[in-house]
MISEPA-961630 format. One record per atom (N, C-alpha, C): atom name; chain; residue number from 1; z, x, y. Coordinates in pm, whole numbers, plus 50000, padded with zeros to 5 digits. Layout:
REM MISEPA-961630
<site><site>CA</site><unit>A</unit><pos>NUM</pos><pz>Z</pz><px>X</px><py>Y</py></site>
...
This chain:
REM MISEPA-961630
<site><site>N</site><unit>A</unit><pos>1</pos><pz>86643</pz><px>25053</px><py>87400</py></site>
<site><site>CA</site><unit>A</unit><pos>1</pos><pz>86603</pz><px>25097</px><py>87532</py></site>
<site><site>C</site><unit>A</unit><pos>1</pos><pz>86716</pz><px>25067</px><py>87629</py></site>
<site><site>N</site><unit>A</unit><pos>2</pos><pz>86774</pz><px>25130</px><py>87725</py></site>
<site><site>CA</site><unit>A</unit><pos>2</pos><pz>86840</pz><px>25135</px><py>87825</py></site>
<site><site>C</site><unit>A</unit><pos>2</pos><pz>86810</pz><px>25033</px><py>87952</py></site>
<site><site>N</site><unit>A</unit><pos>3</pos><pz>86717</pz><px>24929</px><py>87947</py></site>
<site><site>CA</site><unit>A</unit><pos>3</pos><pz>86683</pz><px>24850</px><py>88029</py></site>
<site><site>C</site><unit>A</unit><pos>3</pos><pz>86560</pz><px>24943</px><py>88146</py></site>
<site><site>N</site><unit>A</unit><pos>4</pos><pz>86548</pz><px>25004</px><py>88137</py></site>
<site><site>CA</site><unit>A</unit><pos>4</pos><pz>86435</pz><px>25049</px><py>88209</py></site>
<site><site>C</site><unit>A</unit><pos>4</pos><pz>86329</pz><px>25122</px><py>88142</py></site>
<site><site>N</site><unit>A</unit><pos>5</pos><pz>86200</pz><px>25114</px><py>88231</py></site>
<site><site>CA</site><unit>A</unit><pos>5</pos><pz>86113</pz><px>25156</px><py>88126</py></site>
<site><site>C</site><unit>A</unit><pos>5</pos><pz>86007</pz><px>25241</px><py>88240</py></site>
<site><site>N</site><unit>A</unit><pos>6</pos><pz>85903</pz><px>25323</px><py>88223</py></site>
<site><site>CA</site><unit>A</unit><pos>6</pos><pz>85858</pz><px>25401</px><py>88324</py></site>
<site><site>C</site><unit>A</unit><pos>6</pos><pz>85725</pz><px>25396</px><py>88264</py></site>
<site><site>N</site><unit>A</unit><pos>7</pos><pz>85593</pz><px>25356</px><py>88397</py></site>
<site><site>CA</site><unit>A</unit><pos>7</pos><pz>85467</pz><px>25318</px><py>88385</py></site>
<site><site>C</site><unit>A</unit><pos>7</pos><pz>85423</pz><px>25444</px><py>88438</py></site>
<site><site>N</site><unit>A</unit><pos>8</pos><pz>85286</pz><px>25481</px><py>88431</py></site>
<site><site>CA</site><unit>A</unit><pos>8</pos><pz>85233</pz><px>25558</px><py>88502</py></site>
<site><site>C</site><unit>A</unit><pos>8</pos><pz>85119</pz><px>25467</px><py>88589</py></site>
<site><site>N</site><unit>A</unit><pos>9</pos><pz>85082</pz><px>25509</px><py>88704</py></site>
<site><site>CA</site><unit>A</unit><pos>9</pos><pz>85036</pz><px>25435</px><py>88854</py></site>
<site><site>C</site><unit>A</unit><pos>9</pos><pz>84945</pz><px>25496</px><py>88929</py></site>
<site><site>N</site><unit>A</unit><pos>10</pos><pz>84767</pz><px>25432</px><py>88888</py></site>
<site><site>CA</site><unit>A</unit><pos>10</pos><pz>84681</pz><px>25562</px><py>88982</py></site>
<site><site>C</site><unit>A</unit><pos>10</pos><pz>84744</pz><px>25522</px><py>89132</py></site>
<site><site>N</site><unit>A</unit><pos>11</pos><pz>84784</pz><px>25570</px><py>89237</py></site>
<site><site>CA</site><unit>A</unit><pos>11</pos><pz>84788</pz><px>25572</px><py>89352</py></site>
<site><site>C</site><unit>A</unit><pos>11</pos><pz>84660</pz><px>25541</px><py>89446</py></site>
<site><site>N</site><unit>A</unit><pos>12</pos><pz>84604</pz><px>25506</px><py>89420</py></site>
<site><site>CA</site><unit>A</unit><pos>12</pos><pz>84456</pz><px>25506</px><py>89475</py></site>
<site><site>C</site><unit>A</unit><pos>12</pos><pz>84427</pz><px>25354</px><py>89447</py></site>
<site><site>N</site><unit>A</unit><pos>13</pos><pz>84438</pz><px>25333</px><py>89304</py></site>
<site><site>CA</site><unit>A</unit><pos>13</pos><pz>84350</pz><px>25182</px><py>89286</py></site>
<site><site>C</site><unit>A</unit><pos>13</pos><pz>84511</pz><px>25088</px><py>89240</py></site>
<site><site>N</site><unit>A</unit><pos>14</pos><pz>84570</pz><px>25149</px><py>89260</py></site>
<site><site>CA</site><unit>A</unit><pos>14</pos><pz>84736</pz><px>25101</px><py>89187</py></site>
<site><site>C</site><unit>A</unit><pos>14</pos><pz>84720</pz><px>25016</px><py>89024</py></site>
<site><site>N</site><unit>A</unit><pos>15</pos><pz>84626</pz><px>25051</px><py>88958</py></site>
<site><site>CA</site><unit>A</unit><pos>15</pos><pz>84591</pz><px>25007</px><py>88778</py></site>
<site><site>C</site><unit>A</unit><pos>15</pos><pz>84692</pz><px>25132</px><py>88731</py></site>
<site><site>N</site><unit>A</unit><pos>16</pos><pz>84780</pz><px>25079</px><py>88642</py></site>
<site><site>CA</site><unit>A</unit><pos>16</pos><pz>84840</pz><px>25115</px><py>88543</py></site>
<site><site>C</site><unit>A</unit><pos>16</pos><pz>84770</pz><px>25181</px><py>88406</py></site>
<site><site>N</site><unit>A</unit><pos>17</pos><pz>84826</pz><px>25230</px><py>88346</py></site>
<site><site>CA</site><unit>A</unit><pos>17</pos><pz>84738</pz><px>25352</px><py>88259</py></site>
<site><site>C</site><unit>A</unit><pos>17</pos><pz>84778</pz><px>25228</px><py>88130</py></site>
<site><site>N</site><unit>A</unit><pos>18</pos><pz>84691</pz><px>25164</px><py>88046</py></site>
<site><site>CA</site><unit>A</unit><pos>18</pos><pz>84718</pz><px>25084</px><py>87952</py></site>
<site><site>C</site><unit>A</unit><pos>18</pos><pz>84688</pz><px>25134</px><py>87823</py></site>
<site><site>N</site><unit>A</unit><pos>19</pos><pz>84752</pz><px>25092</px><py>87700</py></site>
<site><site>CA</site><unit>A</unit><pos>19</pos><pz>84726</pz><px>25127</px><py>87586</py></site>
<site><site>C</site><unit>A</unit><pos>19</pos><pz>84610</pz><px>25035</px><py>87520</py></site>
<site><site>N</site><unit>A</unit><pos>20</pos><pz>84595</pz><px>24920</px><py>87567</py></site>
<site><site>CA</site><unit>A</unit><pos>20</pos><pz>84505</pz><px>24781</px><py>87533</py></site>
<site><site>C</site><unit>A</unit><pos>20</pos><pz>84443</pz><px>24760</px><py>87678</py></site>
<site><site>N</site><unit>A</unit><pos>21</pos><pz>84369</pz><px>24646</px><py>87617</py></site>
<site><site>CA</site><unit>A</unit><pos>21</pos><pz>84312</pz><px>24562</px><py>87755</py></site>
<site><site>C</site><unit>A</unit><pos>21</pos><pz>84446</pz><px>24477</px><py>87843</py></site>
<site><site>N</site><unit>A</unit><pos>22</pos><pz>84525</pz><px>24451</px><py>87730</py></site>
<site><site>CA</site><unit>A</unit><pos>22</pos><pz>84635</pz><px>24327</px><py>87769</py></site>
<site><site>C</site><unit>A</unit><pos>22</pos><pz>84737</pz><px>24432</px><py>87711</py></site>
<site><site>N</site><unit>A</unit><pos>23</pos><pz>84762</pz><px>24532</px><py>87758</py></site>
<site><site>CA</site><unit>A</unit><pos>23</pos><pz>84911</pz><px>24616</px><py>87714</py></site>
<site><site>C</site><unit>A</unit><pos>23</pos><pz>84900</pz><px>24744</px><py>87790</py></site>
<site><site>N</site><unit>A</unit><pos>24</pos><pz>85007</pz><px>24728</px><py>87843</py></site>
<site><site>CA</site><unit>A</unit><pos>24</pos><pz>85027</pz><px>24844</px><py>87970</py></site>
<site><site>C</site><unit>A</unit><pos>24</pos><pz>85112</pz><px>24960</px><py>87877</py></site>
<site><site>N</site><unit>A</unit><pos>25</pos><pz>85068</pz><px>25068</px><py>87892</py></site>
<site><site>CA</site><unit>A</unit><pos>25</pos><pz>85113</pz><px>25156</px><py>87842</py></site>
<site><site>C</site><unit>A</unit><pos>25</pos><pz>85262</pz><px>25245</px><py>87920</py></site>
<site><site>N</site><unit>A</unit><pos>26</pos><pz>85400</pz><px>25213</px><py>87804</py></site>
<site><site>CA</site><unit>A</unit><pos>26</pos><pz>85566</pz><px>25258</px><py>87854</py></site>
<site><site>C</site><unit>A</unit><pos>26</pos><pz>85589</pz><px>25357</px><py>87782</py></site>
<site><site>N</site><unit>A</unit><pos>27</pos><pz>85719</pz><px>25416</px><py>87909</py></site>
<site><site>CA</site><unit>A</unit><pos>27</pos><pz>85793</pz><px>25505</px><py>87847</py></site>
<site><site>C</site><unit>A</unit><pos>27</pos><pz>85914</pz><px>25490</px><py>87846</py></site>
<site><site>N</site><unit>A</unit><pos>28</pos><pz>85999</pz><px>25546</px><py>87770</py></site>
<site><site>CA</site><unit>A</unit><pos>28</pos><pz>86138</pz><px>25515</px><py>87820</py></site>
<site><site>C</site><unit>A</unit><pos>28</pos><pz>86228</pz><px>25637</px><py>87866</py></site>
<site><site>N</site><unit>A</unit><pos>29</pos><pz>86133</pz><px>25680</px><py>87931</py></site>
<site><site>CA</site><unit>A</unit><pos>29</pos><pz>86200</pz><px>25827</px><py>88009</py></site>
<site><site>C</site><unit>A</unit><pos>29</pos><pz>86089</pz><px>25872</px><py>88135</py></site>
<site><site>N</site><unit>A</unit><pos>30</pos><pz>86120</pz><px>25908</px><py>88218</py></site>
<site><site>CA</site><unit>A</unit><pos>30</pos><pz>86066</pz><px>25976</px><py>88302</py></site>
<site><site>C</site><unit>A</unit><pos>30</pos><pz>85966</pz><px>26148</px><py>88270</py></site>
<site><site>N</site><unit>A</unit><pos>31</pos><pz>86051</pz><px>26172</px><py>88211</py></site>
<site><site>CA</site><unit>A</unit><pos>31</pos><pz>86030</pz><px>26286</px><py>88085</py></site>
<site><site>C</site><unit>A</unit><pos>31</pos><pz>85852</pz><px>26292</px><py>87997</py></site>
<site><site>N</site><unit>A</unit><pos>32</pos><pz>85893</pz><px>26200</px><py>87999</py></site>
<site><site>CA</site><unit>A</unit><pos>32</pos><pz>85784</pz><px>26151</px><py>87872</py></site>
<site><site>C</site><unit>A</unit><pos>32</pos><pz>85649</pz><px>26096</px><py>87952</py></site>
<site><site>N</site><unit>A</unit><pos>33</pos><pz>85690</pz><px>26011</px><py>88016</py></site>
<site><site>CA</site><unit>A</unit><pos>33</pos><pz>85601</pz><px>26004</px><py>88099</py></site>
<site><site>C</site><unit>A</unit><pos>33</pos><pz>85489</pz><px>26107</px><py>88217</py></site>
<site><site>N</site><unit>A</unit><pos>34</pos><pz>85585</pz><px>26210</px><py>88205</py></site>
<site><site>CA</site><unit>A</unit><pos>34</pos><pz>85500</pz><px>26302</px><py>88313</py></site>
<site><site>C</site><unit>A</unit><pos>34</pos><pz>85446</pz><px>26433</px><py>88196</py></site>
<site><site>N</site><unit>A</unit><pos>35</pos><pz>85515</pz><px>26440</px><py>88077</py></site>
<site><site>CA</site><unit>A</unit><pos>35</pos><pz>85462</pz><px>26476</px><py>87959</py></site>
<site><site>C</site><unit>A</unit><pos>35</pos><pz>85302</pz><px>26435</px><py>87925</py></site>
<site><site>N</site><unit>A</unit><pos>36</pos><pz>85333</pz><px>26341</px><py>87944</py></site>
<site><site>CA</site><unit>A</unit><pos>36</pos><pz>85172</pz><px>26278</px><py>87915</py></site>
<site><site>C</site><unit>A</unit><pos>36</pos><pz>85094</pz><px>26269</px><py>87980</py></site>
<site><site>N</site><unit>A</unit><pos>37</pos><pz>85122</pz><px>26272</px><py>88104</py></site>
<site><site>CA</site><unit>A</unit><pos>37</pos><pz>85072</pz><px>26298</px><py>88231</py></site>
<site><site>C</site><unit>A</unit><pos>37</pos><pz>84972</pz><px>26432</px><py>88227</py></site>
<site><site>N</site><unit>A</unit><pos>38</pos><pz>85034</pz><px>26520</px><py>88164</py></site>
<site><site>CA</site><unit>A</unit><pos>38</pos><pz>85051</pz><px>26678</px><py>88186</py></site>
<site><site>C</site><unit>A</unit><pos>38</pos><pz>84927</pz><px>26705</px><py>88058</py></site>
<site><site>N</site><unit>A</unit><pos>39</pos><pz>84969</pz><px>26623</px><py>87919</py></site>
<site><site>CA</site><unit>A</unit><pos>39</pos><pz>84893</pz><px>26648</px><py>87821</py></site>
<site><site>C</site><unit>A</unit><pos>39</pos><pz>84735</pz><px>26609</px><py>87824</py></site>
<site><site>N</site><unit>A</unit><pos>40</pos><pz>84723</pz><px>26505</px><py>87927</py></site>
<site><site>CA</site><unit>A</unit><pos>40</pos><pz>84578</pz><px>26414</px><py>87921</py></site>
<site><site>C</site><unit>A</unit><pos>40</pos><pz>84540</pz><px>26446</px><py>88068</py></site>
<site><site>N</site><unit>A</unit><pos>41</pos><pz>84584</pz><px>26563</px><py>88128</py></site>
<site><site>CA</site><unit>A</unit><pos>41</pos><pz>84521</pz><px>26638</px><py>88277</py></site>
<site><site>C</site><unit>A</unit><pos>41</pos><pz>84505</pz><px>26473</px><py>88368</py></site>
<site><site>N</site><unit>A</unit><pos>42</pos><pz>84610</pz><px>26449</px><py>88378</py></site>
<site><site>CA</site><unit>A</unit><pos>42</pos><pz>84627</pz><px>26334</px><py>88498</py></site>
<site><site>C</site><unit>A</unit><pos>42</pos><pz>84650</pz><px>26416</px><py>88573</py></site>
<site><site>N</site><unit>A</unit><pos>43</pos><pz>84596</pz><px>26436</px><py>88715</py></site>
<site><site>CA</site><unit>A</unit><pos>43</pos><pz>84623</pz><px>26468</px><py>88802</py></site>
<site><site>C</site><unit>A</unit><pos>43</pos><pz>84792</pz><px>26422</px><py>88894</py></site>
<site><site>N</site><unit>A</unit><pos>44</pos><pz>84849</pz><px>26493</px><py>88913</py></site>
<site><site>CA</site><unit>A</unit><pos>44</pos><pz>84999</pz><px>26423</px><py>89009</py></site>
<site><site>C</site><unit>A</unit><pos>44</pos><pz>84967</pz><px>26399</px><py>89145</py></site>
<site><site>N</site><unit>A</unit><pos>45</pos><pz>84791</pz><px>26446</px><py>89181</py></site>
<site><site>CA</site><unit>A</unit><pos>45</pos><pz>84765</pz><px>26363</px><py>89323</py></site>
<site><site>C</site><unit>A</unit><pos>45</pos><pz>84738</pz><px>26239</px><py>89325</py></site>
<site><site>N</site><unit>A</unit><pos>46</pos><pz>84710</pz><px>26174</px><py>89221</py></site>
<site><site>CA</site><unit>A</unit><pos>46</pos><pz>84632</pz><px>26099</px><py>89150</py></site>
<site><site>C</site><unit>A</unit><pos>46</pos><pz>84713</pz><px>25960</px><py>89119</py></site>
<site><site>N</site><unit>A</unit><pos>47</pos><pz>84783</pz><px>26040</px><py>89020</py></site>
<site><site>CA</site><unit>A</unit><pos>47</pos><pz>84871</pz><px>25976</px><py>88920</py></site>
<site><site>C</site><unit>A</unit><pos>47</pos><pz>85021</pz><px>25955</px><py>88988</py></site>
<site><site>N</site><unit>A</unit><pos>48</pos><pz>85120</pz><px>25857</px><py>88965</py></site>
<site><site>CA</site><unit>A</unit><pos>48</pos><pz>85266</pz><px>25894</px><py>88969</py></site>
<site><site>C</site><unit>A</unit><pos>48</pos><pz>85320</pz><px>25793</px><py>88866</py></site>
<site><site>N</site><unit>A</unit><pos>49</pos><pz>85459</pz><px>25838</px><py>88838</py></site>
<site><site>CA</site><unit>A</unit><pos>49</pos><pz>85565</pz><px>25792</px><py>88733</py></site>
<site><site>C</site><unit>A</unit><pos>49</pos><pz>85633</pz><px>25674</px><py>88819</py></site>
<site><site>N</site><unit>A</unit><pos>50</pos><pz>85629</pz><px>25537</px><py>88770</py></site>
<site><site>CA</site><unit>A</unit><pos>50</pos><pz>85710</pz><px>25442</px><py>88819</py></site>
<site><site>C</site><unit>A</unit><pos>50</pos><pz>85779</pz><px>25386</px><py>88745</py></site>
<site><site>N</site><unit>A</unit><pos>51</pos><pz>85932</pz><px>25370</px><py>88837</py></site>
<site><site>CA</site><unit>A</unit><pos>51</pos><pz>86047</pz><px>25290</px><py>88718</py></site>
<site><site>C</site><unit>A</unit><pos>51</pos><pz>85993</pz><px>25150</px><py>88739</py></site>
<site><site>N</site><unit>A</unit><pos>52</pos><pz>86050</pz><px>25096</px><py>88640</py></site>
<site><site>CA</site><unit>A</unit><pos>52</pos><pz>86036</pz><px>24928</px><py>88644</py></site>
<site><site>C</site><unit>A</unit><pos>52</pos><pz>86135</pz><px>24891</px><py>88547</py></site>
<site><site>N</site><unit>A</unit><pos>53</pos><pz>86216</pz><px>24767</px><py>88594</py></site>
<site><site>CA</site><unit>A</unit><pos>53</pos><pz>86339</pz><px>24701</px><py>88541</py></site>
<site><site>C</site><unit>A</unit><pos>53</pos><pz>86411</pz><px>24739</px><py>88648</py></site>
């Protein structure tokens, strides 16, 4: 990984989209992240892509 990694972020309640109870669900692209976004009808009013690192 390139040192950064990209969360997705409801804007509303600011909870992170997790894979576990205790595991926040990464990407390592921006790309990918709004991919999935796109595939599981997250809304982009809703939803946004945040860097972290």
């Amino acid at each position: 990984m390139n040192g950064k990694c990209f969360r997705i972020r409801n804007s509303i309640t600011g909870a992170y989209i997790h894979v576990t109870l205790f595991k926040l669900l990464e990407f390592e692209t921006r790309a990918e992240a709004l991919w999935y976004m796109r595939r599981n009808g997250l809304s982009p009013e809703i939803y946004y892509v945040e860097e972290i690192r």
